[in-house]
N, C-alpha and C positions, 0 to 999 in steps of 0.2 A: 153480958148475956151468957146462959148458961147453955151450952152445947152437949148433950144425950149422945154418944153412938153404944147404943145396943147390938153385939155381935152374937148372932145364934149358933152356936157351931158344936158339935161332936168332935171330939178332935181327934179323927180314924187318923191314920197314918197314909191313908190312902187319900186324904183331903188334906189335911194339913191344917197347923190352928193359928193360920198367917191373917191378921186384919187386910182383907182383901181390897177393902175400900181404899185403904193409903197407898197401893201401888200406883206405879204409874200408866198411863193410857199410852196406845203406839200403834198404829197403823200400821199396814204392810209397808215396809220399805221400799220394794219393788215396786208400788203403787203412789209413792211419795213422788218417785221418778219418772212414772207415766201418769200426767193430771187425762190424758183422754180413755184412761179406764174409771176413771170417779163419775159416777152417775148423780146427776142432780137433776130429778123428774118433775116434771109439772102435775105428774097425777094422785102428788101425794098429798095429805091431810094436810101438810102445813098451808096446802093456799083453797083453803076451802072454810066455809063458817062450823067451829067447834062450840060444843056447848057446854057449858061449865062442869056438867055433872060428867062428859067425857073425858073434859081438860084434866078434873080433878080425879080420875080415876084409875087405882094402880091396878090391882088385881081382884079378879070376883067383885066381891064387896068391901074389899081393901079401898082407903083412901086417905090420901093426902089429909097430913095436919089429926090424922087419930091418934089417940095416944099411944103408951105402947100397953097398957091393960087392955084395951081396945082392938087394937093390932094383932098382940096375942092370942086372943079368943077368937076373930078372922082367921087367922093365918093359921091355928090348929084347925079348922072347920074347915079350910081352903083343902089344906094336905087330905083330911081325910077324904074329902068327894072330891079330889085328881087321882087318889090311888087305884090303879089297875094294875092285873096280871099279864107283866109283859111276858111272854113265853121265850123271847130271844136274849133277856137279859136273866129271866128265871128268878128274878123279882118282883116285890109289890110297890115298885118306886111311884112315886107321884107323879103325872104328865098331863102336859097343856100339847091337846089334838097327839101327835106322834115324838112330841121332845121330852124327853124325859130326863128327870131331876134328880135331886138326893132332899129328901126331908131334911135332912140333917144340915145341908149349906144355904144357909141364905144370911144378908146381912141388911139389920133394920138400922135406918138413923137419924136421929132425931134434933131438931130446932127449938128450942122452946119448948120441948115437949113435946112436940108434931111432929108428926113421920112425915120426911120430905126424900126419901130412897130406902129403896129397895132392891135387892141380888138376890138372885136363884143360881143357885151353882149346879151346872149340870154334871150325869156321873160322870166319872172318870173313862176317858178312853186312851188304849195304850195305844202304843210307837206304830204296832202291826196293821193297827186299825184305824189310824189315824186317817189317811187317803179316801177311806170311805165311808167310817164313819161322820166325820167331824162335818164335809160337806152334807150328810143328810140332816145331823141333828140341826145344824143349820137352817138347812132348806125348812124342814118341819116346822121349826118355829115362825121361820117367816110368813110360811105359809098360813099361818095359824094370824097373823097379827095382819096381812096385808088383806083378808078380809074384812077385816074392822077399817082399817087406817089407809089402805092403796098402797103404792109401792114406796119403797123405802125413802128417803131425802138424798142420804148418801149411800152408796153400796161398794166396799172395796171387794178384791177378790181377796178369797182366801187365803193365809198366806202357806207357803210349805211348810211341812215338821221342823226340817232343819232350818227356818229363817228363824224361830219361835225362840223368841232369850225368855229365861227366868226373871221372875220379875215384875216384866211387863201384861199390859192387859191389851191385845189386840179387839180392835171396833171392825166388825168386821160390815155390818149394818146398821140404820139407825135412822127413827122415824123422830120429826119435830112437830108434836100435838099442842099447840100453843106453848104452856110455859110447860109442858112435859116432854121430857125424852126418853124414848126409847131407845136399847142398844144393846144388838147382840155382840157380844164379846168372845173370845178365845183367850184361854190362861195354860201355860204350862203350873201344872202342879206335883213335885213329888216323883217326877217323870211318866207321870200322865197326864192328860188332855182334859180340859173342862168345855164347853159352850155354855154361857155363863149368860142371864139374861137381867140388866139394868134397865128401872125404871126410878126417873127421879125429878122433882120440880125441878128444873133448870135456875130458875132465879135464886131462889134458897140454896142449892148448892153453889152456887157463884158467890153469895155472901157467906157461907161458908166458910168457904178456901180464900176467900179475901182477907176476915177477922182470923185464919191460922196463921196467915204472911206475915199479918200486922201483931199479931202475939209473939212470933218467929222471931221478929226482928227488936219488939221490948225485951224479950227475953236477952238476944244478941248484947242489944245496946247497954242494961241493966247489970251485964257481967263483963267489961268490958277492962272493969281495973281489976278485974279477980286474978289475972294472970299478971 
């Protein structure tokens, strides 16, 4: 089976032109150690009746399983009718409600041919503004999706600047729409801060990273007398 990852990226220096999909995922630590700040709500989408056309739906009129000619021609149509004048950033960045993005970060990838995730990389914020920024763009986003969806599945708290290793992808929220998931993330980048927002079929990405392990390990097994 042939596996597509399409990476859209600029490669600012202020982003960086790291395949953001293979890092790895990591919850607040401090929150690994207290399970009674992990929120698991009854009021959210996942226990409610979804309908296909919501289940299958990533952004605008983005969805699940288009191609990537397809996607492309979305996704430039999407940027353009989000872009606004933010006056506080002194940009024409793209934004969903008050979260704002970078045209330039996002990461499409693909199954078969079919778009099964998607990444919006938000802009960069530094060390100074981290405290107050990072919790709004945050908040903004969620705000923006708990309309649609209710409140999150899981919600950890934010973590500090200094808990934040390189590397890693902090979940910091995250809604479960049948076989969709939602997830607002935190990335250190470059020595600045992203709020990063993932959507992706769940199932598809679990076969995914199943068929890499199993490549991982023919691979392993296959070079075994090489040394």
């Amino acid at each position: 089976m042939r596996i597509i990852a399409i990476i859209i990226f600029s490669c600012f220096s202020i982003l960086g032109c790291q395949d953001n999909a293979s890092l790895n995922s990591k919850n607040n630590p401090v929150i690994l150690d207290n399970l009674d700040s992990l929120k698991e709500t009854e009021t959210s989408i996942s226990n409610k009746y979804i309908s296909p056309a919501i289940e299958n739906k990533i952004l605008g009129d983005i969805n699940f399983d288009d191609t990537q000619n397809i996607f492309t021609k979305k996704f430039s149509s999407f940027i353009k009718n989000s872009k606004q004048k933010d006056s506080k950033h002194l940009t024409n960045n793209p934004q969903i409600g008050n979260y704002i993005f970078s045209e330039f970060g996002a990461v499409d990838l693909y199954y078969q041919d079919k778009l099964y995730y998607l990444r919006l990389i938000g802009i960069p914020i530094n060390l100074e503004s981290y405290p107050v920024e990072v919790p709004e763009q945050v908040n903004y986003l969620s705000d923006v999706i708990i309309q649609q969806y209710g409140q999150p599945t899981v919600d950890f708290q934010i973590p500090d600047r200094l808990e934040i290793e390189k590397g890693y992808v902090y979940n910091v929220r995250s809604w479960k729409v049948g076989k969709k998931n939602i997830e607002i993330q935190i990335q250190e980048r470059n020595y600045s801060y992203t709020i990063d927002l993932s959507i992706y079929n769940s199932v598809i990405n679990d076969l995914v990273e199943k068929i890499d392990v199993e490549e991982s390990l023919k691979l392993t097994k296959e070079a075994k007398n090489t040394i």
